[in-house]
PDB file with SEQRES, HELIX, SHEET and CRYST1 records, atoms N, CA, C and O in Angstrom:
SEQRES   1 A   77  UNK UNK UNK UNK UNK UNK UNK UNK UNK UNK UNK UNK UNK          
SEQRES   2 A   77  UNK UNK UNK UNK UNK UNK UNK UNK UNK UNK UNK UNK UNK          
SEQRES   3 A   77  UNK UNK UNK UNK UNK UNK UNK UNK UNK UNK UNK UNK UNK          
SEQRES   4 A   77  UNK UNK UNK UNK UNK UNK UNK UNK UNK UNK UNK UNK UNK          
SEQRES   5 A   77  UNK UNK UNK UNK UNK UNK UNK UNK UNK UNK UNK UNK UNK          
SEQRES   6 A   77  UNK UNK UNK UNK UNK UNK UNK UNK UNK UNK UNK UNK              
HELIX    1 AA1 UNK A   11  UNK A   22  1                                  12    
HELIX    2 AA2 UNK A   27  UNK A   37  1                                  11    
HELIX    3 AA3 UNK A   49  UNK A   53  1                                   5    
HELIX    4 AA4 UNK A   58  UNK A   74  1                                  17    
CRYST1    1.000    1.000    1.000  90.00  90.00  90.00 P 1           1          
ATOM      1  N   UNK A   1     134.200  70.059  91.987  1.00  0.00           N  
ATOM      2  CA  UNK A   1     134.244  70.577  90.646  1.00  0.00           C  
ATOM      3  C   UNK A   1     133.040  71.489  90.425  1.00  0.00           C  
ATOM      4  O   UNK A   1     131.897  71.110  90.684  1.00  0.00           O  
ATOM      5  N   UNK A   2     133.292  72.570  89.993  1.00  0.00           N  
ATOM      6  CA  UNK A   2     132.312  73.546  89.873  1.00  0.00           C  
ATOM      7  C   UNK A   2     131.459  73.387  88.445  1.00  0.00           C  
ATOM      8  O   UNK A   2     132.151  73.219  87.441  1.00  0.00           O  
ATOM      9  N   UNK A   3     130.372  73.416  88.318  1.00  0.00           N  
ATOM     10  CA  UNK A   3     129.514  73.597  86.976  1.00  0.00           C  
ATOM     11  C   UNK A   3     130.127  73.994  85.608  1.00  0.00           C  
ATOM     12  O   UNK A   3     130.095  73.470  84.494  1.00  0.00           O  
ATOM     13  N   UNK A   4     130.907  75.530  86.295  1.00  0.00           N  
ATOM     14  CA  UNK A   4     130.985  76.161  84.952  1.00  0.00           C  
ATOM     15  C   UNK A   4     132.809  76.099  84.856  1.00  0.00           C  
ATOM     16  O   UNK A   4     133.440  76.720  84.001  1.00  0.00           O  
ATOM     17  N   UNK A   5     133.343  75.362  85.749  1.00  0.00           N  
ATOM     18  CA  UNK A   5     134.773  74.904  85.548  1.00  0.00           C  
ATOM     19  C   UNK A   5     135.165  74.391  83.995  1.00  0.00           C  
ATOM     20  O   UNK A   5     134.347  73.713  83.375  1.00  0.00           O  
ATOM     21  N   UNK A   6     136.480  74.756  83.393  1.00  0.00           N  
ATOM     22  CA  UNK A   6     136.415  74.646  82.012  1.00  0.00           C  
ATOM     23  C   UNK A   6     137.501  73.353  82.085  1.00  0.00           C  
ATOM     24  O   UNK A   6     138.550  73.572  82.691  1.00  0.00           O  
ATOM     25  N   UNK A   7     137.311  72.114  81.538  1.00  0.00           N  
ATOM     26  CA  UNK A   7     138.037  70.968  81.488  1.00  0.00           C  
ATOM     27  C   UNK A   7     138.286  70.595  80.330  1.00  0.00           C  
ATOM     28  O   UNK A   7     137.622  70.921  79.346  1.00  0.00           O  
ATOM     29  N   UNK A   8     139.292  69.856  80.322  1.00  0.00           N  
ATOM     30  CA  UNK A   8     140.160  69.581  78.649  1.00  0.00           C  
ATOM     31  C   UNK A   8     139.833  67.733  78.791  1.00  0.00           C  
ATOM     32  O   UNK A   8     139.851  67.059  79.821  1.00  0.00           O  
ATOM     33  N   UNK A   9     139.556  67.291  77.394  1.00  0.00           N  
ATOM     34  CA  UNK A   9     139.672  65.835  77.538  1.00  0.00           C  
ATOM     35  C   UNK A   9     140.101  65.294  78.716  1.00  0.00           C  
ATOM     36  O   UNK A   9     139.287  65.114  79.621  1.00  0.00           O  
ATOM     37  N   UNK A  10     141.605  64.918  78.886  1.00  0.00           N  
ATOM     38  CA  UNK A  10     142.177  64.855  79.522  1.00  0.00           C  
ATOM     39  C   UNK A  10     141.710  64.847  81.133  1.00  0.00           C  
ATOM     40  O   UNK A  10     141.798  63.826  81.815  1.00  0.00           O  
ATOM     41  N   UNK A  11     141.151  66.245  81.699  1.00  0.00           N  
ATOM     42  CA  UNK A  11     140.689  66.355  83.094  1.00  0.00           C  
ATOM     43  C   UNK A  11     139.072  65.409  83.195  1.00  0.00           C  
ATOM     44  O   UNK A  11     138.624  64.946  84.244  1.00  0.00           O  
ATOM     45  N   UNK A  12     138.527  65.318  82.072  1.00  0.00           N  
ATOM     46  CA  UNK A  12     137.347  64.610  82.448  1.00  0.00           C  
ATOM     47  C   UNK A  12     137.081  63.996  81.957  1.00  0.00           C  
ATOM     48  O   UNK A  12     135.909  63.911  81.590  1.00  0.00           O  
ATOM     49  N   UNK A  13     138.228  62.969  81.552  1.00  0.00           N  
ATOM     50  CA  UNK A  13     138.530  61.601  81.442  1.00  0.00           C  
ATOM     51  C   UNK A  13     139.114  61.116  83.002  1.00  0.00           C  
ATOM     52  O   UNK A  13     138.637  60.227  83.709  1.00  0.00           O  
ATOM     53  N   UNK A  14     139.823  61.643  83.178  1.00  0.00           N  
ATOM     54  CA  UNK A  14     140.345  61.371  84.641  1.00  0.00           C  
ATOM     55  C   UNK A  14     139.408  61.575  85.702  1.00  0.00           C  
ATOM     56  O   UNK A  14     139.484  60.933  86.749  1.00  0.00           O  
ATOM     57  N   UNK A  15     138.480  62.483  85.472  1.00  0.00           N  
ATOM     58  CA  UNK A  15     137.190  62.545  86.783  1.00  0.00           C  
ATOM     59  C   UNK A  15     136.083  61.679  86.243  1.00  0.00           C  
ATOM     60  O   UNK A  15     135.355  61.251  87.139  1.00  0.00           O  
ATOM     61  N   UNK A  16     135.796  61.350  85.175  1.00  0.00           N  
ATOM     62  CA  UNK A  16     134.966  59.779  84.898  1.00  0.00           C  
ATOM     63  C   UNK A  16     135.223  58.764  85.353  1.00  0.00           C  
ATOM     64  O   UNK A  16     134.323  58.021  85.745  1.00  0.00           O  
ATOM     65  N   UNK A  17     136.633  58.398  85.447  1.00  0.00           N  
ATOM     66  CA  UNK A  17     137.221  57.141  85.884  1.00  0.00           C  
ATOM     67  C   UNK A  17     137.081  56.971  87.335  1.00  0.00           C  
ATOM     68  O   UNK A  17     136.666  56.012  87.986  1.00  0.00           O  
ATOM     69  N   UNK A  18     137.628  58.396  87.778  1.00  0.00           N  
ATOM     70  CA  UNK A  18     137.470  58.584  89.297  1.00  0.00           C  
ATOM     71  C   UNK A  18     136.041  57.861  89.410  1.00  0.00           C  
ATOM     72  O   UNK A  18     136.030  56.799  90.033  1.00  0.00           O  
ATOM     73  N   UNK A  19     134.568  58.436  88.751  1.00  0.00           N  
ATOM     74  CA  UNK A  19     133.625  58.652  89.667  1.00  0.00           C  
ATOM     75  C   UNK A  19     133.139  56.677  89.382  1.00  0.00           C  
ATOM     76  O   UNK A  19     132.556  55.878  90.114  1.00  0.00           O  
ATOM     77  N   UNK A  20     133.846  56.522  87.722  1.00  0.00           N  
ATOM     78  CA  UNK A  20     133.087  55.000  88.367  1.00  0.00           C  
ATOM     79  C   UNK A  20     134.541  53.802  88.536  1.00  0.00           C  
ATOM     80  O   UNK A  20     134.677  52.770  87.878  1.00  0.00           O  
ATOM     81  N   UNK A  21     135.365  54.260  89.464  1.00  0.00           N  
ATOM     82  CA  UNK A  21     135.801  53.311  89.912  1.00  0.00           C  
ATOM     83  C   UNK A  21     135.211  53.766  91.444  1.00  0.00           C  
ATOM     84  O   UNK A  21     135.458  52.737  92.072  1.00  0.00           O  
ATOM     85  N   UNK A  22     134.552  54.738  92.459  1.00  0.00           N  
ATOM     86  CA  UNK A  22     134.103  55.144  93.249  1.00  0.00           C  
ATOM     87  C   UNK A  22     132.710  54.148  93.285  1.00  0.00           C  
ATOM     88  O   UNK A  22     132.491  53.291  94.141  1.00  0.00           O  
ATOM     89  N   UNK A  23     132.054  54.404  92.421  1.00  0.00           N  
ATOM     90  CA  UNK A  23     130.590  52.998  91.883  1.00  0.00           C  
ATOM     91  C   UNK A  23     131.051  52.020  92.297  1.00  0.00           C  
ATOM     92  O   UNK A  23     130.356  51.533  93.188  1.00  0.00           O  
ATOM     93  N   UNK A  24     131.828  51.538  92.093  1.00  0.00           N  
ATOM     94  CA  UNK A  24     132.740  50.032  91.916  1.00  0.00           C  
ATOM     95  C   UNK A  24     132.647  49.204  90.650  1.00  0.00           C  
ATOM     96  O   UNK A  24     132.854  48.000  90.496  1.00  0.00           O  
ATOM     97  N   UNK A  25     132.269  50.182  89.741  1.00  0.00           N  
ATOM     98  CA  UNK A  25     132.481  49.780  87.817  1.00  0.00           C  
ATOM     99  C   UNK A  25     133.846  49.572  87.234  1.00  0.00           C  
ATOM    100  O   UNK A  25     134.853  50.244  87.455  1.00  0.00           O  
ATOM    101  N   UNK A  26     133.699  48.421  86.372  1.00  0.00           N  
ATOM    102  CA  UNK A  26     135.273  48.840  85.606  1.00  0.00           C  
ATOM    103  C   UNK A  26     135.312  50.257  84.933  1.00  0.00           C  
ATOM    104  O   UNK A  26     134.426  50.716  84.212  1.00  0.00           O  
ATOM    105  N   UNK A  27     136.000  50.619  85.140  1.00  0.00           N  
ATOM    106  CA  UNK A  27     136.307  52.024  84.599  1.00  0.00           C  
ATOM    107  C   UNK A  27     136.765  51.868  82.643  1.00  0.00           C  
ATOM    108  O   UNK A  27     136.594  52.546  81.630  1.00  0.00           O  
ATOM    109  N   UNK A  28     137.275  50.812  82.939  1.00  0.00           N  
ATOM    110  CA  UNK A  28     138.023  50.943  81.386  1.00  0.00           C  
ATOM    111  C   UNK A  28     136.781  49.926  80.387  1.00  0.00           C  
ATOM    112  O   UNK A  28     136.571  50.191  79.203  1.00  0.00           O  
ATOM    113  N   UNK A  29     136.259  49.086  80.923  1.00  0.00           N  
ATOM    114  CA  UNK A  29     135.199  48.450  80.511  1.00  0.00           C  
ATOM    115  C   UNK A  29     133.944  49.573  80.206  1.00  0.00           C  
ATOM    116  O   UNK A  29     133.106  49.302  79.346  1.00  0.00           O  
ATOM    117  N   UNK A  30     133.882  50.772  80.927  1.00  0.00           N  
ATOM    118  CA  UNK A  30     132.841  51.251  81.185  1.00  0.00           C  
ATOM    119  C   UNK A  30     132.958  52.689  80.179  1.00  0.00           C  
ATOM    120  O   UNK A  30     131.954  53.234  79.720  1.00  0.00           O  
ATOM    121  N   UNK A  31     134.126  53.099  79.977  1.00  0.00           N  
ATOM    122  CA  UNK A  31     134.632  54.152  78.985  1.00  0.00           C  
ATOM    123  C   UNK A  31     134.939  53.093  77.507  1.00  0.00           C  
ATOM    124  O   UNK A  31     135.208  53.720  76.482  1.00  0.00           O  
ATOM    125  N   UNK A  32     134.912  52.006  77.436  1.00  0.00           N  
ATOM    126  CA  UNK A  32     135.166  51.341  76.189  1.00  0.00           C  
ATOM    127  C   UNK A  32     134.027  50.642  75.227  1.00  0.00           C  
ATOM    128  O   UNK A  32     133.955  50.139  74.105  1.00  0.00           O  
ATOM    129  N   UNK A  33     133.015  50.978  76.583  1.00  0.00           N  
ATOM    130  CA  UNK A  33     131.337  50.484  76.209  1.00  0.00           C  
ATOM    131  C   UNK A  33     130.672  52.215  75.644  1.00  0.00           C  
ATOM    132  O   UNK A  33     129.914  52.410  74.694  1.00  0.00           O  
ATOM    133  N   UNK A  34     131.141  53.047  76.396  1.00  0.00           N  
ATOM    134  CA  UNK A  34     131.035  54.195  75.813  1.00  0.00           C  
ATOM    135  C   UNK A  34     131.182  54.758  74.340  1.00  0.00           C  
ATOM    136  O   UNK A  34     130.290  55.038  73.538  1.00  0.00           O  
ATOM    137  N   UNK A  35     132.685  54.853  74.196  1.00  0.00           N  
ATOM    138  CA  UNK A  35     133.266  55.491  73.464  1.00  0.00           C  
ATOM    139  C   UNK A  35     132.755  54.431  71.874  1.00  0.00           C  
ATOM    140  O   UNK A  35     132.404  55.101  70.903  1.00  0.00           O  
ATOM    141  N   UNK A  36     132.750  53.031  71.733  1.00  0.00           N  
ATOM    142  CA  UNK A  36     132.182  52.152  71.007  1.00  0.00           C  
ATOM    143  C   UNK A  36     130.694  52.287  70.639  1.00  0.00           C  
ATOM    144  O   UNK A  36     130.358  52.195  69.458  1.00  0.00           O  
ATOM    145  N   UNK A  37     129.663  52.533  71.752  1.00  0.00           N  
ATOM    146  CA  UNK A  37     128.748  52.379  71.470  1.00  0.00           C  
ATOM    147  C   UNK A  37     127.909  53.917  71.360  1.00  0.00           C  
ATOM    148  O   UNK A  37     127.051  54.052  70.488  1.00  0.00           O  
ATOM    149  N   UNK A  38     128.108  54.613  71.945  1.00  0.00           N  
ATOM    150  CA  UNK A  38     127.462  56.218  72.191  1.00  0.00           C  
ATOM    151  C   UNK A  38     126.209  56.231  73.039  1.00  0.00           C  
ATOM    152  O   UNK A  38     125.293  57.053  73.071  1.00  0.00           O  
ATOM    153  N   UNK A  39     126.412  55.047  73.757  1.00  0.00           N  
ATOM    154  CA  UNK A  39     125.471  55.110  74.497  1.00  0.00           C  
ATOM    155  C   UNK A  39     125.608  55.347  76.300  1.00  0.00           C  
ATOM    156  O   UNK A  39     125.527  54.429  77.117  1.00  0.00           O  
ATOM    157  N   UNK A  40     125.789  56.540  76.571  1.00  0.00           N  
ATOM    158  CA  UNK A  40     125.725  57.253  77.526  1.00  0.00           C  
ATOM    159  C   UNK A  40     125.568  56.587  78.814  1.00  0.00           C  
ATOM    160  O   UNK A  40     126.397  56.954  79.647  1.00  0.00           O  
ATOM    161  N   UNK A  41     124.508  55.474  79.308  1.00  0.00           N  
ATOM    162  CA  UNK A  41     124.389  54.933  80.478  1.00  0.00           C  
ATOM    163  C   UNK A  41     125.697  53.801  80.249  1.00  0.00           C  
ATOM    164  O   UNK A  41     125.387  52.835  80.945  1.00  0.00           O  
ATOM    165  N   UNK A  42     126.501  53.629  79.836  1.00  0.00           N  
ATOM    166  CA  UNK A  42     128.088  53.163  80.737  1.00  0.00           C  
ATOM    167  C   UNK A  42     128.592  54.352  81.187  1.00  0.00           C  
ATOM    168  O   UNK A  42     129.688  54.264  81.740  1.00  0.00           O  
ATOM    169  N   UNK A  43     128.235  55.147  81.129  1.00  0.00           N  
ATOM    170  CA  UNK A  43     128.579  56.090  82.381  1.00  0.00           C  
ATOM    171  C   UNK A  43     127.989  56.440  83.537  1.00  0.00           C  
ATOM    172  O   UNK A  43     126.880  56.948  83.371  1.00  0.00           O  
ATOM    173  N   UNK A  44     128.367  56.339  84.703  1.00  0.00           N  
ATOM    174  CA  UNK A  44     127.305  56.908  85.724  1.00  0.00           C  
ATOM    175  C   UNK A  44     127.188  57.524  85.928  1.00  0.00           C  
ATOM    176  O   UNK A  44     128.178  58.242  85.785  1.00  0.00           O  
ATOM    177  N   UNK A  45     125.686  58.384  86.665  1.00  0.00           N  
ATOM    178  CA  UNK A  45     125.444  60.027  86.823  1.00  0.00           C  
ATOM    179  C   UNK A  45     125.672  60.083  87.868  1.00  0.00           C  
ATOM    180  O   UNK A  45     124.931  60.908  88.403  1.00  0.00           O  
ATOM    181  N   UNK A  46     126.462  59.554  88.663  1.00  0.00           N  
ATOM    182  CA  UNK A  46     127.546  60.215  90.262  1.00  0.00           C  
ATOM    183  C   UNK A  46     128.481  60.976  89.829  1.00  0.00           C  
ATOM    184  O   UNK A  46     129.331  60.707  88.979  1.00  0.00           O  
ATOM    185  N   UNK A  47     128.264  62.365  90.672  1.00  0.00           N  
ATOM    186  CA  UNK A  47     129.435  63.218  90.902  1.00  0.00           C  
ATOM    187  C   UNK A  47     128.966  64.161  89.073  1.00  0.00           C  
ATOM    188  O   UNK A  47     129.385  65.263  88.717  1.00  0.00           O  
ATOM    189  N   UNK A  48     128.194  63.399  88.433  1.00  0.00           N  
ATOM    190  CA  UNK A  48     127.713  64.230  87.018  1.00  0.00           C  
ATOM    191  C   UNK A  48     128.571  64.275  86.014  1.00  0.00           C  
ATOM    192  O   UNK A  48     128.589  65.050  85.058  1.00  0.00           O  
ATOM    193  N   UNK A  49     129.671  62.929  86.424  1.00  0.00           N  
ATOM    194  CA  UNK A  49     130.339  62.252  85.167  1.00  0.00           C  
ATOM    195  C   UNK A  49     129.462  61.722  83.880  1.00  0.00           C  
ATOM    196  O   UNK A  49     130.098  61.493  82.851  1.00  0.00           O  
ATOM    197  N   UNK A  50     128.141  61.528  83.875  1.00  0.00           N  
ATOM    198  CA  UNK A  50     127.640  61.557  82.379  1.00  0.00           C  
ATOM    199  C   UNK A  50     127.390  62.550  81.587  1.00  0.00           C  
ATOM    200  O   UNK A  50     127.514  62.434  80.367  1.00  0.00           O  
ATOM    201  N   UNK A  51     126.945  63.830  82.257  1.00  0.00           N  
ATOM    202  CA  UNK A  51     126.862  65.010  81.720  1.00  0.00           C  
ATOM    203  C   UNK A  51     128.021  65.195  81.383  1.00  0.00           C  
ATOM    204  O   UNK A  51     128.229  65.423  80.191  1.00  0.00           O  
ATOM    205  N   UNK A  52     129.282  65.153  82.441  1.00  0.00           N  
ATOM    206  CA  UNK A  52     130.579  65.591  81.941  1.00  0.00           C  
ATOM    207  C   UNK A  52     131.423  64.871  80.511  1.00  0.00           C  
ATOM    208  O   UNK A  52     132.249  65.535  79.885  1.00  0.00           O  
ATOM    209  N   UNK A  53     131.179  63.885  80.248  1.00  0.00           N  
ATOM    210  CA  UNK A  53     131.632  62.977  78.998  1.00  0.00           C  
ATOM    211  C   UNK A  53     130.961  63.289  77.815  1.00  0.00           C  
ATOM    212  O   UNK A  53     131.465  63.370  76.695  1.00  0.00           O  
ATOM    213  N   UNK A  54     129.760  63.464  78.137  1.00  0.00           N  
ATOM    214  CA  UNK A  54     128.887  63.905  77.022  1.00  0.00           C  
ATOM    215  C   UNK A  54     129.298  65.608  76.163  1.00  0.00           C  
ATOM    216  O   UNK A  54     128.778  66.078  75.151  1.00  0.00           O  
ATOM    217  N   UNK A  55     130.473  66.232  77.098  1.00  0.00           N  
ATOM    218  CA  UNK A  55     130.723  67.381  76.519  1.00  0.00           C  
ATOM    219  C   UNK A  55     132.049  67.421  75.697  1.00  0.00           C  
ATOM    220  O   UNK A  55     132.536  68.467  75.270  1.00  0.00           O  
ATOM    221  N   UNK A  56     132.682  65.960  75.484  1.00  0.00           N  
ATOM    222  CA  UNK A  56     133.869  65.553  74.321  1.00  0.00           C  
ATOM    223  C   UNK A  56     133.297  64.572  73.481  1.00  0.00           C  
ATOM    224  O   UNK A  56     132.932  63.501  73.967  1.00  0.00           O  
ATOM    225  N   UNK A  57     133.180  64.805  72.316  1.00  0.00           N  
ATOM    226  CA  UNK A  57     133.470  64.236  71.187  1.00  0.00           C  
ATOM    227  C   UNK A  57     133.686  62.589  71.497  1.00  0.00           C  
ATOM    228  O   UNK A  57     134.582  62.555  72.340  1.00  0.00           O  
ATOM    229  N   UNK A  58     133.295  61.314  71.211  1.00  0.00           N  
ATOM    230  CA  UNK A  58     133.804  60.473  71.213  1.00  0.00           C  
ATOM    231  C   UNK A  58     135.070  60.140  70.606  1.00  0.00           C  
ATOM    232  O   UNK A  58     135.903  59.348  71.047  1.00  0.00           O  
ATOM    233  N   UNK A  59     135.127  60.787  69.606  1.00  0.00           N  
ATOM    234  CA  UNK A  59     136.545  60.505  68.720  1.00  0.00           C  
ATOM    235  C   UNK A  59     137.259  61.345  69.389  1.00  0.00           C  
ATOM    236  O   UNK A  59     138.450  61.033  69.414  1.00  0.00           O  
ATOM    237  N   UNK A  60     136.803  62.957  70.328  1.00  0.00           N  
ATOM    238  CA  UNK A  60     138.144  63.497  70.937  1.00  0.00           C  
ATOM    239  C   UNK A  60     138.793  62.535  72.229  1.00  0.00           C  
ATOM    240  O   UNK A  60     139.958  62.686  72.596  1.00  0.00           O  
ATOM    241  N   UNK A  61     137.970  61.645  72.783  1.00  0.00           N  
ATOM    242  CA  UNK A  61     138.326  60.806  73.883  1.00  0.00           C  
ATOM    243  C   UNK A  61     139.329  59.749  73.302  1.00  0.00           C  
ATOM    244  O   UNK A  61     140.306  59.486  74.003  1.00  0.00           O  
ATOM    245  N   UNK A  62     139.206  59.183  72.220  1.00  0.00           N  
ATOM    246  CA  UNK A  62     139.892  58.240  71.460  1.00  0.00           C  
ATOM    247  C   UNK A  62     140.715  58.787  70.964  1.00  0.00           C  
ATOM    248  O   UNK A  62     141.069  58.026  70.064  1.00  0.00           O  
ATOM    249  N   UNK A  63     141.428  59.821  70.921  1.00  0.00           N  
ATOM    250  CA  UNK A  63     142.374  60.419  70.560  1.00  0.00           C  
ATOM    251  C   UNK A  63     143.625  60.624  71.716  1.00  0.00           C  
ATOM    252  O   UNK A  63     144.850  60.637  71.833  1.00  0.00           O  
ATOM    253  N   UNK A  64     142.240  60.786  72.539  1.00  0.00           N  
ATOM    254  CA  UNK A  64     143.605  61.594  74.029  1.00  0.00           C  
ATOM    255  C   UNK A  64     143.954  59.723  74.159  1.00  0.00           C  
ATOM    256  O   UNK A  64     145.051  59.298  73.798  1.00  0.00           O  
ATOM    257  N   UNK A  65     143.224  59.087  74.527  1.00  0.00           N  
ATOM    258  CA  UNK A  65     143.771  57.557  74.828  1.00  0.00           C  
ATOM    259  C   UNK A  65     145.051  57.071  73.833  1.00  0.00           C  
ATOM    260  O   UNK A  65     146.225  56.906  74.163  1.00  0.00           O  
ATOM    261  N   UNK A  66     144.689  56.971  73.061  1.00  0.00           N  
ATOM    262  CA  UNK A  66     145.869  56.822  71.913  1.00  0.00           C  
ATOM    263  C   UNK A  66     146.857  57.885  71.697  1.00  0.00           C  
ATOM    264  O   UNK A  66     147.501  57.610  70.685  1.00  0.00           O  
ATOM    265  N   UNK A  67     147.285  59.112  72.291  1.00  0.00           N  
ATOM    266  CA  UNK A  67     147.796  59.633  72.418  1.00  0.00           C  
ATOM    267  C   UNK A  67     148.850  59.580  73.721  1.00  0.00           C  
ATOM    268  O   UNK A  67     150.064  59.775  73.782  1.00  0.00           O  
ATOM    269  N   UNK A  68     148.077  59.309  74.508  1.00  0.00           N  
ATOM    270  CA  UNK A  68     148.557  58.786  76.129  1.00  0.00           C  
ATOM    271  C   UNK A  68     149.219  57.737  75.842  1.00  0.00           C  
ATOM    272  O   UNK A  68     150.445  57.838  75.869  1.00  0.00           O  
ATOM    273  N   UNK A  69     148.694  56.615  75.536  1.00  0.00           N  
ATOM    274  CA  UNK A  69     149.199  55.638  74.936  1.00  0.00           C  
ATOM    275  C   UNK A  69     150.925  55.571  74.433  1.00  0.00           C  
ATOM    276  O   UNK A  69     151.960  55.202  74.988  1.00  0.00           O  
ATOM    277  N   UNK A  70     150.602  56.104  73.172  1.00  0.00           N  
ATOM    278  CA  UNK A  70     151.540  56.586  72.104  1.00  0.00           C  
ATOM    279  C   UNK A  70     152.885  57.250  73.211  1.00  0.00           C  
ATOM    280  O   UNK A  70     153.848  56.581  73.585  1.00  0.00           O  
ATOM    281  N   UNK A  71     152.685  58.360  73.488  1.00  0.00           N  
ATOM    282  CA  UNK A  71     153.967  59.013  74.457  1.00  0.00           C  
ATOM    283  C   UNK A  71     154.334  58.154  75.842  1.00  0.00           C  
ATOM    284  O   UNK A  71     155.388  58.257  76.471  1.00  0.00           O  
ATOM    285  N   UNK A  72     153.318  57.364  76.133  1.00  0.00           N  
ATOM    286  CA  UNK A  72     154.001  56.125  77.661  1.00  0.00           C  
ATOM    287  C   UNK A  72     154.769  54.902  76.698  1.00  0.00           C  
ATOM    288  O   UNK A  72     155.419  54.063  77.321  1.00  0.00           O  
ATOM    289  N   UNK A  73     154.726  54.831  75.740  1.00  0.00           N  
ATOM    290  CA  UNK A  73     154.706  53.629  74.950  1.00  0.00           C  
ATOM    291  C   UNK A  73     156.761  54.172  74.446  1.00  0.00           C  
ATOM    292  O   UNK A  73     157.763  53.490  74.660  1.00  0.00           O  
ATOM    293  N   UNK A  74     156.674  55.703  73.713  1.00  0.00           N  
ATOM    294  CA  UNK A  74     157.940  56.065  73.748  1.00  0.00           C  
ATOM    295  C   UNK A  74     158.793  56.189  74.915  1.00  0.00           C  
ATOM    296  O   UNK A  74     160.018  56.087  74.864  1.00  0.00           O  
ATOM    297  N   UNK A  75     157.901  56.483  76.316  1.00  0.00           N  
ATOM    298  CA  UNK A  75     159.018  57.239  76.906  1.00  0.00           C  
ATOM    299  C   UNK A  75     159.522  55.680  77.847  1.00  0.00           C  
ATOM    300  O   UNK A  75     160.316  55.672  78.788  1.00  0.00           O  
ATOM    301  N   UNK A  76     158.809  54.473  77.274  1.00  0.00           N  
ATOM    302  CA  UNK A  76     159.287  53.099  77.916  1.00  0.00           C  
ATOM    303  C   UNK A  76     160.469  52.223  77.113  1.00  0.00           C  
ATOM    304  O   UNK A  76     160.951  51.230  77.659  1.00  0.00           O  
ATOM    305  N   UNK A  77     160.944  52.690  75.661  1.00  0.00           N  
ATOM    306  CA  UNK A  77     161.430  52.429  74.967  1.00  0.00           C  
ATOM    307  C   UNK A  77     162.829  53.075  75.286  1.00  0.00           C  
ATOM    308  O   UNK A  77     163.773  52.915  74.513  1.00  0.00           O  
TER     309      UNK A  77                                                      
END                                                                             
């Protein structure tokens, strides 16, 4: 992933998870300690997934989740 690569929620939410299930962190424990608390070290700085999270909105991350959510939730119905 390049520096100045332009990513949507979505892509770096998916390369956070990547980098700390790579750690061997819960991933969803570790984005839920995040997004709750705003405190940055539940993320790890491998691969520069903390810098990268730090450039959405907490509430835009809680949106794409509940959104994801929301459309797997219809298209199982």
């Amino acid at each position: 992933m390049a520096e100045n690569e332009i990513m949507d929620a979505r892509d770096i939410i998916h390369y956070v998870y990547s980098a700390l299930k790579d750690k061997g962190h819960d991933p969803i424990m570790q984005l839920v300690g995040y997004i709750i608390s705003g405190d940055p070290t539940y993320i790890t700085s491998y691969k520069n997934a903390r810098s990268l999270i730090r450039r959405v909105e907490r509430d835009e991350l809680l949106e794409e989740f509940v959104r994801f959510y929301v459309e797997h939730i219809e298209e199982d119905r």
